[in-house]
N, C-alpha and C positions, 0 to 999 in steps of 0.2 A: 519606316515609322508606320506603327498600324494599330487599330483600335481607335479609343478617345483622341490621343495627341493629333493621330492624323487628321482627325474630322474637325479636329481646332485651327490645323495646320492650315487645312484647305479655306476653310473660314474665313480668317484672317489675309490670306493672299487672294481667295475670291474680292474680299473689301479692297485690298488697294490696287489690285486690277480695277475692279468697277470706279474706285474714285481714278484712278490715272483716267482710264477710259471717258470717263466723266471733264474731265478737266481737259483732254483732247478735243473734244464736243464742247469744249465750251458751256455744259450744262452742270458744275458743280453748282451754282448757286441753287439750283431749281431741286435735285434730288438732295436726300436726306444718306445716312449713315445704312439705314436698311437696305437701300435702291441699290445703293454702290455695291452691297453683298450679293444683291441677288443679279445685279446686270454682268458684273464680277465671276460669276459661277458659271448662269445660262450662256455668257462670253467664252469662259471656258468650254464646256460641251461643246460650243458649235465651232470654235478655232481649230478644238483638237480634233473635233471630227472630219472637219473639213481637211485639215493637214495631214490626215492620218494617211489618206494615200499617195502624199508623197516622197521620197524616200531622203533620209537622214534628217528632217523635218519633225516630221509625226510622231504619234505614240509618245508623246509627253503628257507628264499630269505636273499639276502643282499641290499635292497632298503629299510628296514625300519628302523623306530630305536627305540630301543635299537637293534643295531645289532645282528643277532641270529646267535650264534657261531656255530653251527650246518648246516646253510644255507653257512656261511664262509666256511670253512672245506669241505663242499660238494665242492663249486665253485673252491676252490686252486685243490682239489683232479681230477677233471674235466678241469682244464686250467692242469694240470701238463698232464693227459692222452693224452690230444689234442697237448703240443708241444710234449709227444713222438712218438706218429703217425706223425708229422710232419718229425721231424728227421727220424725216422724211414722213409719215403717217400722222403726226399733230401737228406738224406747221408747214406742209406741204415744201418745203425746201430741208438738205442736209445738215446746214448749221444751224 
């Protein structure tokens, strides 16, 4: 998928990563629809980056399709790290 659909693709699965992430954190009440896209995306970047050098792991996106479960999985595991440094930096503890 490439062009527009995919930039909608990745969009849409940034948001329910970031709310899944969100609701692992225990912080849906607190973010909005916006927060969830973008913790969703910056999740993604830093899972897949971080997984990328490990082998049969790595090198997933969640912009194409058939959706690579393994690019999923990175991005939730990567938006779950990023809201706990969050918390961890506003309310001095992880949850």
């Amino acid at each position: 998928m490439s062009g527009i659909l995919g930039f909608i693709w990745f969009i849409v699965m940034g948001g329910i990563i970031g709310w899944v992430a969100s609701m692992v954190m225990n912080r849906d009440a607190v973010m909005g629809k916006f927060w969830n896209v973008v913790v969703g995306i910056i999740g993604s970047f830093l899972g897949n980056s971080v997984f990328a050098f490990l082998p049969g792991i790595g090198n997933g996106t969640i912009g194409g399709w058939p959706p690579d479960v393994m690019g999923i999985v990175s991005a939730l595991i990567g938006a779950v790290v990023l809201l706990a440094g969050l918390n961890l930096m506003q309310r001095g503890k992880v949850r």
